[in-house]
DSSP file (Angstrom, degrees, kcal/mol; ACC not computed):
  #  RESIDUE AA STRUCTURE BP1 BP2  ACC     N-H-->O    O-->H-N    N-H-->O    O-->H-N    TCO  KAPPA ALPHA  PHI   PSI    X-CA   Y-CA   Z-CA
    1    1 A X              0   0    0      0, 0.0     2,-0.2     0, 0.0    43,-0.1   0.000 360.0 360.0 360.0 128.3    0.0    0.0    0.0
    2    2 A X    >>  -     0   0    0      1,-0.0     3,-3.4     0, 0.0     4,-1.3  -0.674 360.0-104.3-109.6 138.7    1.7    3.4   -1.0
    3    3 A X  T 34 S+     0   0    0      1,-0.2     3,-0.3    -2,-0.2     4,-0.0   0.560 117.1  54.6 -38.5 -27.0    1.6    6.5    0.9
    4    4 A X  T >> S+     0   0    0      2,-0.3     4,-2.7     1,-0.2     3,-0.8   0.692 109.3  49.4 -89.1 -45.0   -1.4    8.2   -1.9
    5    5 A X  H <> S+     0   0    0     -3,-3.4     4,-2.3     1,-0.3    -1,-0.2   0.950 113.3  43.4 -81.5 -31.7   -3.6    5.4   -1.3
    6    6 A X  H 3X S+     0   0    0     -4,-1.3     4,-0.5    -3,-0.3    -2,-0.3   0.438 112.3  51.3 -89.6   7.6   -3.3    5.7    2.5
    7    7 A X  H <> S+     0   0    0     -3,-0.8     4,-1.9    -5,-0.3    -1,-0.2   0.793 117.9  42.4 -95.2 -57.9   -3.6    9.6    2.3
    8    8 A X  H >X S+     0   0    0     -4,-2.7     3,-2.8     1,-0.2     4,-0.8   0.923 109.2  57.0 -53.0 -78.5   -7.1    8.9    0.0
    9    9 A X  H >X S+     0   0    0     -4,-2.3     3,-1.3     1,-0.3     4,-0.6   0.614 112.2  40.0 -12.8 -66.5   -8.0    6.2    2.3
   10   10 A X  H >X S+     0   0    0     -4,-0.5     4,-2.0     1,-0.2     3,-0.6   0.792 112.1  54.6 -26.2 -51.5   -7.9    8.9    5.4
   11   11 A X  H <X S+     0   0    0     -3,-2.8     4,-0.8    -4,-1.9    -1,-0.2   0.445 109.5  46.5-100.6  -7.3   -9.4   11.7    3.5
   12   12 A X  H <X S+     0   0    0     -3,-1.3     4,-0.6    -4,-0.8    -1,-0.3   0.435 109.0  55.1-112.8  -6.8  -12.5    9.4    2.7
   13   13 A X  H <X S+     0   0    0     -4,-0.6     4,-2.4    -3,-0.6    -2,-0.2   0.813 113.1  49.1 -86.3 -45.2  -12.7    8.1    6.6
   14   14 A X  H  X S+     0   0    0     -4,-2.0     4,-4.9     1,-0.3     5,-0.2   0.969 111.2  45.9 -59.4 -61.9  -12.9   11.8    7.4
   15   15 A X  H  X S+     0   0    0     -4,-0.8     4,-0.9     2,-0.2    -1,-0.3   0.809 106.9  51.8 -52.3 -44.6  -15.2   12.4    5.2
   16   16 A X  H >X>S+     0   0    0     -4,-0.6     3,-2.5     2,-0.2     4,-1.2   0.996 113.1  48.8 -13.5 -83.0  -17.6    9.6    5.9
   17   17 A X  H ><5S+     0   0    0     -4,-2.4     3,-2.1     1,-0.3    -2,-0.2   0.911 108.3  55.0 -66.5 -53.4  -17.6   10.6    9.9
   18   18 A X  H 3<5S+     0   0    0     -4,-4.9    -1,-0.3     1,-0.3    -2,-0.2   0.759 107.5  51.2 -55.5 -24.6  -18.3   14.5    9.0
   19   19 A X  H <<5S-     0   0    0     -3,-2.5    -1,-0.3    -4,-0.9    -2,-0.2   0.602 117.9-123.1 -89.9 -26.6  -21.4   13.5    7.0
   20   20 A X  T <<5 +     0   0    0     -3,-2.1     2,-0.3    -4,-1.2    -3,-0.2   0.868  61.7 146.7 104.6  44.3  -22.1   11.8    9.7
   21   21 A X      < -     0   0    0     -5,-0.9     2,-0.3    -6,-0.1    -1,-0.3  -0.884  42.7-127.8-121.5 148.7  -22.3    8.3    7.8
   22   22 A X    >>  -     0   0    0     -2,-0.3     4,-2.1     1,-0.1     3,-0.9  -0.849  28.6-114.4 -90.9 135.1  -21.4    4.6    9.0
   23   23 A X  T 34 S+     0   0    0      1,-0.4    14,-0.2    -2,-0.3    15,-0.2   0.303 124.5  46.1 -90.3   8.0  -19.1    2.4    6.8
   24   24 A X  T 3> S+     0   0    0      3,-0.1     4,-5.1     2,-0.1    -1,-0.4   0.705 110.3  53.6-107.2 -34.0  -21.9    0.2    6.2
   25   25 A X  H <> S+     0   0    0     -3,-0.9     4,-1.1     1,-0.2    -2,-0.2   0.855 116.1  40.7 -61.6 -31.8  -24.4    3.4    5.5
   26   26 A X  H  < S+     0   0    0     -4,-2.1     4,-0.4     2,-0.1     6,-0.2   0.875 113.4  55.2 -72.9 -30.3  -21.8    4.5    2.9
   27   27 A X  H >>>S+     0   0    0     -5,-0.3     3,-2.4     2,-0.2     5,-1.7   0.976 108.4  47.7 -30.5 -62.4  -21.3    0.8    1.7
   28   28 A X  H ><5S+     0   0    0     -4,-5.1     3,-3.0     1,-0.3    -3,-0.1   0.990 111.5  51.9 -69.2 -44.0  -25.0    0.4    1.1
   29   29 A X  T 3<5S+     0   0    0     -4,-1.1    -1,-0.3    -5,-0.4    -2,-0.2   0.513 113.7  41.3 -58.8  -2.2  -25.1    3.9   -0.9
   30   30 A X  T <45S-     0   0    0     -3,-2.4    -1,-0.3    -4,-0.4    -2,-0.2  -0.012 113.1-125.9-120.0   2.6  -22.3    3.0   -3.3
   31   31 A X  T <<5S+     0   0    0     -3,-3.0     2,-0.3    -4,-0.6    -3,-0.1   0.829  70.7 121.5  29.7  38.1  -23.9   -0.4   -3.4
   32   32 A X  S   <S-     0   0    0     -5,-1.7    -2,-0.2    -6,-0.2    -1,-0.2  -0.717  72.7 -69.3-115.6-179.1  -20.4   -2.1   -2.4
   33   33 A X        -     0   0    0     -2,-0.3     4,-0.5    -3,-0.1     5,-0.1  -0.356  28.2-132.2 -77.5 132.8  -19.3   -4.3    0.6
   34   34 A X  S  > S+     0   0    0      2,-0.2     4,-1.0     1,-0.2     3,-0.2   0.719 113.1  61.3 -71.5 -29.2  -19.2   -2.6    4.1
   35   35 A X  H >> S+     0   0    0      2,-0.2     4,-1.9     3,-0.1     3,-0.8   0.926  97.6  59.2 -12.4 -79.0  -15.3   -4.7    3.8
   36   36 A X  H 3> S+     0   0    0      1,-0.3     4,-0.9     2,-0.3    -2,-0.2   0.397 101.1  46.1 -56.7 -23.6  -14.5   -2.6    0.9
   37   37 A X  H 3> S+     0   0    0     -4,-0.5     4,-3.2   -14,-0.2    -1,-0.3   0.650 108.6  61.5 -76.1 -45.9  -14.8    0.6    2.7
   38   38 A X  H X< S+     0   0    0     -4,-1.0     3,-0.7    -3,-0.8    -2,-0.3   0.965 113.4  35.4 -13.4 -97.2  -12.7   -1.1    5.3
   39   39 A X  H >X>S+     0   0    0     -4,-1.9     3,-4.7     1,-0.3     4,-1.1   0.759 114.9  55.2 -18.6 -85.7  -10.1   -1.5    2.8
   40   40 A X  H ><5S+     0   0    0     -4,-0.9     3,-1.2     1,-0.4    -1,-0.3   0.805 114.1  40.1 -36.8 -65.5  -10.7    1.8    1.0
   41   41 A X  T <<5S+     0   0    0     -4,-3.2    -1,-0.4    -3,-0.7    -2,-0.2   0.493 112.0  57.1 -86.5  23.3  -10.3    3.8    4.1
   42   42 A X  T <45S-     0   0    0     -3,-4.7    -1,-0.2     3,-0.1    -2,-0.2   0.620 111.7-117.3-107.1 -21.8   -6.9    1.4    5.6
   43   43 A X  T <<5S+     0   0    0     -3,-1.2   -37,-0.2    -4,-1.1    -3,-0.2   0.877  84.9 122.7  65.2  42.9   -5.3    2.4    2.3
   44   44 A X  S   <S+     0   0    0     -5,-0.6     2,-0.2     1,-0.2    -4,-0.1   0.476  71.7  27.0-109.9   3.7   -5.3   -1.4    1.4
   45   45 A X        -     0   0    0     -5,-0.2     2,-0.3    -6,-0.1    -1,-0.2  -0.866  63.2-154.4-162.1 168.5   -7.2   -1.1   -1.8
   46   46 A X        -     0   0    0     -2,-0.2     3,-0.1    -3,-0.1   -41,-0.0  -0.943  13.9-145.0-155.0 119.6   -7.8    1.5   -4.4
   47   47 A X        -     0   0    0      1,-0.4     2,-0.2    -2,-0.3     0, 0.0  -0.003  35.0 -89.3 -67.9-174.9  -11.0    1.8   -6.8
   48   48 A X     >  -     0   0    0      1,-0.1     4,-2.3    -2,-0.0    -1,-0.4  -0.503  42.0-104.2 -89.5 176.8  -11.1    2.9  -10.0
   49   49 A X  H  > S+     0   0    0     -2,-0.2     4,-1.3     2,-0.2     5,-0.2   0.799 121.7  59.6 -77.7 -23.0  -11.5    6.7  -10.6
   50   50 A X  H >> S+     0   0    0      2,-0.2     4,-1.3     3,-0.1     3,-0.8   0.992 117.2  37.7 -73.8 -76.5  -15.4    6.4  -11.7
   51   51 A X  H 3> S+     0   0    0      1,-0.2     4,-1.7     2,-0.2    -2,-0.2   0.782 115.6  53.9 -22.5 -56.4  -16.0    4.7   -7.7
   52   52 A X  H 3X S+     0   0    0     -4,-2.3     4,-1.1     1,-0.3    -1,-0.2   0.893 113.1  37.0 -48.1 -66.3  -13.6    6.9   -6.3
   53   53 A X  H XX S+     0   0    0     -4,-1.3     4,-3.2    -3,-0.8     3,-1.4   0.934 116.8  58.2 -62.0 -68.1  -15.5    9.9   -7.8
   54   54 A X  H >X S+     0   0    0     -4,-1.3     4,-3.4     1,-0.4     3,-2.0   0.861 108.7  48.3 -40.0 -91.4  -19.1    7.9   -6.9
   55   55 A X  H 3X S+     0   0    0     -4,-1.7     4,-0.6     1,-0.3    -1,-0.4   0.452 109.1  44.8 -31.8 -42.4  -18.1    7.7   -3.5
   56   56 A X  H <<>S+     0   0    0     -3,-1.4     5,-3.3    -4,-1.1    -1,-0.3   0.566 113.2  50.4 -81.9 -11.6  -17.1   11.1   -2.6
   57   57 A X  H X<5S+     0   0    0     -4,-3.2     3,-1.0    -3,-2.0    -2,-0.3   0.721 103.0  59.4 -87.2 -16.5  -19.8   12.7   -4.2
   58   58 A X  H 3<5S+     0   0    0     -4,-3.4    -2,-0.2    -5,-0.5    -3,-0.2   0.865 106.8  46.7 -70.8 -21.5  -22.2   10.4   -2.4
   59   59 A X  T 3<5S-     0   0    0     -4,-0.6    -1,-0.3     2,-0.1    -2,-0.1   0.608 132.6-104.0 -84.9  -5.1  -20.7   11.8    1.2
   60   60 A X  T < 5S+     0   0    0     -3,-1.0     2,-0.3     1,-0.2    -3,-0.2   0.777  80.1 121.6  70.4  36.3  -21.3   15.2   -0.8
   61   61 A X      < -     0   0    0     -5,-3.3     2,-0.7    -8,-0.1    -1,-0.2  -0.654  66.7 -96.7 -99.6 168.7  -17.5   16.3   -1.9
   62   62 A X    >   -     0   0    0     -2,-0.3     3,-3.8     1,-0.1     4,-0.3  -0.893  34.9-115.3 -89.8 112.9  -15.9   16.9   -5.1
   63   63 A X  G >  S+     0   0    0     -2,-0.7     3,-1.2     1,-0.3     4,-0.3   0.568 114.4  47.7  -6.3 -41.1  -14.0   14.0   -6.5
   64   64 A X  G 3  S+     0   0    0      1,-0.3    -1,-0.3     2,-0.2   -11,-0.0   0.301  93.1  75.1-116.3  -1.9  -10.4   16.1   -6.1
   65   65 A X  G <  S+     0   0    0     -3,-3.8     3,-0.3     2,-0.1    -1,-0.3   0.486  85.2  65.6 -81.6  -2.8  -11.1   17.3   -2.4
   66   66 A X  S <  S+     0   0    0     -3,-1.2   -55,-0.2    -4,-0.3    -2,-0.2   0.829 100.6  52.6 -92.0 -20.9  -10.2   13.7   -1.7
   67   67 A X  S    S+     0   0    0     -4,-0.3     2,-1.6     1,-0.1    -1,-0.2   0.465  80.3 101.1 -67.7  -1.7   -6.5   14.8   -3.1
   68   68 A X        +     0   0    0     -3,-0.3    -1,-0.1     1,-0.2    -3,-0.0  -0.537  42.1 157.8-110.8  93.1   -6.1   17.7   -0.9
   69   69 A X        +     0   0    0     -2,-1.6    -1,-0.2     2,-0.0    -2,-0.0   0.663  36.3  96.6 -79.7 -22.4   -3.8   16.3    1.8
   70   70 A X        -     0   0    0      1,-0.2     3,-0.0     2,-0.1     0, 0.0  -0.304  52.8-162.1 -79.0 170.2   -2.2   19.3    3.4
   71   71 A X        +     0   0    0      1,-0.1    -1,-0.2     0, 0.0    -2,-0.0   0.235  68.3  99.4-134.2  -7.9   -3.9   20.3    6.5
   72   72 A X        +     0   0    0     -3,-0.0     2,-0.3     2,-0.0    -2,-0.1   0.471  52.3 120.6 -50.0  -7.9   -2.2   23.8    6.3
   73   73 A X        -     0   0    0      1,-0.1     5,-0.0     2,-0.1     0, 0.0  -0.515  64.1-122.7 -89.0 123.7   -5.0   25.3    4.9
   74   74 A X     >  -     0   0    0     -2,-0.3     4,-0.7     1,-0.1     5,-0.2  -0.042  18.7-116.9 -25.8 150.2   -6.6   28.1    6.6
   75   75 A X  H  > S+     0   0    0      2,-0.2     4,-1.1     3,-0.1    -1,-0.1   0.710 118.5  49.2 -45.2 -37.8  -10.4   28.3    7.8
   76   76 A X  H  > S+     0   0    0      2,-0.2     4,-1.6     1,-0.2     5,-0.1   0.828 112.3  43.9 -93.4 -31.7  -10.7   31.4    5.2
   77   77 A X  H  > S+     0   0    0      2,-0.2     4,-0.6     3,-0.2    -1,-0.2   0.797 108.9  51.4 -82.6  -5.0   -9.1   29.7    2.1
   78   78 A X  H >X S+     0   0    0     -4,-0.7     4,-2.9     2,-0.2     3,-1.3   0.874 117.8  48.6 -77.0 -49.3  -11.0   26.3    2.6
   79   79 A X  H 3X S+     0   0    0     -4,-1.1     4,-1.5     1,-0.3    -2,-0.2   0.881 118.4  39.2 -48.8 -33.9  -14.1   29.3    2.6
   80   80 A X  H 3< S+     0   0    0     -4,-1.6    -1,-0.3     2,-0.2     4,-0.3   0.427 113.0  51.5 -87.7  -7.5  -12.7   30.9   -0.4
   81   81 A X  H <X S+     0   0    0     -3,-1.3     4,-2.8    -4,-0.6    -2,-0.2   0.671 107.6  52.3-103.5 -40.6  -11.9   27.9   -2.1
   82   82 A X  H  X S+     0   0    0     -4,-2.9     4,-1.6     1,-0.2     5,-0.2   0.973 111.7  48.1 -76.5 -41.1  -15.7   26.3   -1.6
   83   83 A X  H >X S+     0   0    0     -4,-1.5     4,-2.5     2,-0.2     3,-1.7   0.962 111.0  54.2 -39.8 -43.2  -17.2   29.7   -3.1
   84   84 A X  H >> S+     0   0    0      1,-0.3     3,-1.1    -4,-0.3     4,-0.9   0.914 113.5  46.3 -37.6 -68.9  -14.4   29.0   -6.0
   85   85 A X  H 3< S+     0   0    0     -4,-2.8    -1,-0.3     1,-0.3    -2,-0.2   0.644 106.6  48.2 -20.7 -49.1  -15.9   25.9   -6.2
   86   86 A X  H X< S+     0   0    0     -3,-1.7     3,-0.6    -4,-1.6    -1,-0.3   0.781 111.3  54.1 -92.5  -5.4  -19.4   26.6   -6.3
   87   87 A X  H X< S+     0   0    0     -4,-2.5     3,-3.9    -3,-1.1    -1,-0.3   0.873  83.2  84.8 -76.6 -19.7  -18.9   29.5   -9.2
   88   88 A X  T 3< S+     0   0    0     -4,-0.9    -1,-0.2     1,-0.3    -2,-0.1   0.427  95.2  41.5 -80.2  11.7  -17.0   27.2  -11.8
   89   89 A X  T <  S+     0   0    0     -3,-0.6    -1,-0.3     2,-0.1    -2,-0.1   0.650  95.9 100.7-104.2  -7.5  -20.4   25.8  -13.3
   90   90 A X  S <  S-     0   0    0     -3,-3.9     5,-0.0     1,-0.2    -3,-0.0  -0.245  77.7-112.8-104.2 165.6  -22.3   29.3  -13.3
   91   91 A X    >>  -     0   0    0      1,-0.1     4,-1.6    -2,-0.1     3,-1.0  -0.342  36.9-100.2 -80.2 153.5  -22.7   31.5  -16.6
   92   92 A X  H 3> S+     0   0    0      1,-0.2     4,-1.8     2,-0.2    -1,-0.1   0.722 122.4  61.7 -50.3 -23.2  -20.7   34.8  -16.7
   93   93 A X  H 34 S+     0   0    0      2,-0.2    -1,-0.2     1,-0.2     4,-0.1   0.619 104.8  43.2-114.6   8.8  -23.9   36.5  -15.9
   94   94 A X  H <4 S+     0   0    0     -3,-1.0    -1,-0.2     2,-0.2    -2,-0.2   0.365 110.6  54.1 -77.5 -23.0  -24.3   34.8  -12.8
   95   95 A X  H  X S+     0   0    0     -4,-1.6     4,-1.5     1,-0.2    -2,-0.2   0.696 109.3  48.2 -84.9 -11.2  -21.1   35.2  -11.9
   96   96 A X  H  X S+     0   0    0     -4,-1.8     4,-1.9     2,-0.1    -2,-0.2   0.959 108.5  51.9 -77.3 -44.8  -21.4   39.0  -12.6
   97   97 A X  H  > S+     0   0    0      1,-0.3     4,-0.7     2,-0.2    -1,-0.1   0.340 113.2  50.4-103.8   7.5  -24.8   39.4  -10.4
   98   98 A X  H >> S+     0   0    0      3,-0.2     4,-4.7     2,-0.2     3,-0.6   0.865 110.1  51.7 -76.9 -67.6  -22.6   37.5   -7.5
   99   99 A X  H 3X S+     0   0    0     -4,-1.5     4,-2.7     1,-0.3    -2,-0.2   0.884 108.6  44.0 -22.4 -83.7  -20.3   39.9   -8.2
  100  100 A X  H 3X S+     0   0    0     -4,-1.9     4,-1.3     2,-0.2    -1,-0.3   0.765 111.8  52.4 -36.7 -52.0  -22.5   42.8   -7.9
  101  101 A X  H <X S+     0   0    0     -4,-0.7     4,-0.6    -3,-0.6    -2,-0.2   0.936 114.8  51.9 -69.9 -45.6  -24.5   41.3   -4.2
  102  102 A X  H  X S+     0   0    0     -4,-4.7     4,-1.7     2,-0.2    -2,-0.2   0.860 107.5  44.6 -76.9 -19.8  -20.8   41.1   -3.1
  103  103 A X  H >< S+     0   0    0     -4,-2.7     3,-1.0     1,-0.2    -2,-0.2   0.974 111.2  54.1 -38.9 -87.8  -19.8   44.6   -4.0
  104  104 A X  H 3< S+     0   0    0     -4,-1.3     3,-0.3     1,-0.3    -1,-0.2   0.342 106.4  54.9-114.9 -18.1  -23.0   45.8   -2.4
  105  105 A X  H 3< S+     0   0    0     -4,-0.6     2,-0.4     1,-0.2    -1,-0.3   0.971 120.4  32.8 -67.2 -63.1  -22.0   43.7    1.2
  106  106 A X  S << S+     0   0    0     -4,-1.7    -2,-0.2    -3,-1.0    -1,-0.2  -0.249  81.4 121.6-110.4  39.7  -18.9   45.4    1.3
  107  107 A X        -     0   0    0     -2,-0.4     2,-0.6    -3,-0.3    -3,-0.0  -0.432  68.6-120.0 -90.7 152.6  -19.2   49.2   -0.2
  108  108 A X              0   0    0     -2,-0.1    -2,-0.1     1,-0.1    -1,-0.0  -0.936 360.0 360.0-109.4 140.6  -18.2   51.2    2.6
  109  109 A X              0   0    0     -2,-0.6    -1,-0.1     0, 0.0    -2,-0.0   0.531 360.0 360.0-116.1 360.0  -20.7   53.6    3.9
């Protein structure tokens, strides 16, 4: 088992417990083996990337938060990073009217 599997493996036990799910309640929702999750979170086994992906959006992450090992990260860039997040699907002219309500928090008066 190589350090990357046992980093994912971690980062998908964390996840699991913040969601506030049991390794058989994520099992049954990925319709795999409550075992397999074992594995998966011991960093003794490795899915493919379509599971991988399956599985961290079913706890409700993004597939590529399961890569993000450092723990260095601030409370305000993990905040600035999930806005980041939640613009990259929206048209320019939602991301302008964002724009615009966040302007309008912070105008000084």
């Amino acid at each position: 088992m190589s350090d990357i599997e046992k980093a994912i493996g971690k980062r998908i036990a964390e996840f699991r417990k913040k969601a506030g799910l049991t390794q058989q309640r994520l099992a049954e929702i990925n319709n795999i083996t409550t075992e397999t999750i074992s594995r998966l979170e011991r960093g003794s086994s490795m899915p493919s990337i379509v599971k991988l992906c399956r599985i961290a959006e079913s706890m409700g992450y993004k597939p590529k938060e399961l890569f993000v090992f450092s723990t260095n990260y601030s409370e305000k860039d993990i905040a600035i990073q999930k806005i980041i997040d939640l613009l990259q699907d929206k048209s320019l002219k939602q991301i302008k009217a964002i724009e615009r309500v966040a302007m309008s928090l912070f105008e000084e008066k």
